[in-house]
N, C-alpha and C positions, 0 to 999 in steps of 0.2 A: 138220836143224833148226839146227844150230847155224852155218851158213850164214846162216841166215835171219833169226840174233839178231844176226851179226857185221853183215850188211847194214843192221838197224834200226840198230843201236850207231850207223854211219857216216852212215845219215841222218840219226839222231836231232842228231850234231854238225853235220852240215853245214847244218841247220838253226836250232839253239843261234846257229850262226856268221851265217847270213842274217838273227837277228830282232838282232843286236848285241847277245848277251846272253851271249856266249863270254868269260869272263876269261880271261886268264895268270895270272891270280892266285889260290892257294885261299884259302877261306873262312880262319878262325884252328883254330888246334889247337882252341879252347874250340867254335867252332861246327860242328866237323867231329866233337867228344863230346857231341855231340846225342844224349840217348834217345827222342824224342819219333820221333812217324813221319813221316817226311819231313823230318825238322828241320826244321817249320816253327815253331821258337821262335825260332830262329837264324839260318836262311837264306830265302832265297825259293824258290820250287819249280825254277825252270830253274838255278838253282844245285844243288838235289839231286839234278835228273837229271844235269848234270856232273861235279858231282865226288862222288855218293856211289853213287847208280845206276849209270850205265857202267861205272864201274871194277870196282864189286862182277861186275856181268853180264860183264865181259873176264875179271873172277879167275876165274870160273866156269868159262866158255869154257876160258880156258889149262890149267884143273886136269880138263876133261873131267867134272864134276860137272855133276848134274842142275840144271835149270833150276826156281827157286820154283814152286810151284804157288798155286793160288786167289788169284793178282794181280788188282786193283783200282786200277790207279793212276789209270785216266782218270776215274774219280769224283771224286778230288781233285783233277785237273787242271782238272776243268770248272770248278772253284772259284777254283783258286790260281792259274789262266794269266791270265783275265779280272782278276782281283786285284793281279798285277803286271804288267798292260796290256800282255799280251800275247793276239794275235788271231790264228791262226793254225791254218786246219783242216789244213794238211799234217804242221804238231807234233798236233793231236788224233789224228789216225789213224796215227803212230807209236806214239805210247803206246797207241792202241786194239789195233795191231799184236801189240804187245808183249804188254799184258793174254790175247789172243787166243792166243797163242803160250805162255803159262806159265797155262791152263785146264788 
């Protein structure tokens, strides 16, 4: 399984990277202490999947801990991707991957 998370992780960038929506740059200290979910107060969503989702999902990975269970993110994507004009079924069915994959 956890194959199968490392391989979404890399799709998940290499598609970040295909819609132009890949920073060098992180978000600020203030909007990376976001409590809200998704930090959507702070960031936009393909910013959360970059710099707060992957990295949590690799820390998991490299620590051999279990993967979240009862994920939901592509509900909020259908919302937040269209929202920050983004269109993109090969990003929906990552994250639907994903969701699929932490049932």
């Amino acid at each position: 399984m956890s194959e199968d998370v490392l391989d979404l992780l890399n799709a998940l960038e290499q598609e970040l990277r295909r819609l132009n929506v890949w920073s060098p740059l992180p978000p600020s200290p203030e909007a990376m202490a976001s409590s809200v979910p998704f930090c959507f107060d702070t960031m936009v969503f393909s910013q959360w999947l970059q710099w707060v989702f992957a990295p949590r999902m690799r820390a998991l990975l490299d620590r051999g801990g279990p993967l979240p269970t009862g994920s939901d993110i592509a509900s909020y994507a259908q919302i937040a991707l269209p929202a920050e004009g983004l269109h993109s079924d090969d990003l929906m069915g990552i994250i639907e991957r994903f969701d699929f994959l932490m049932k």
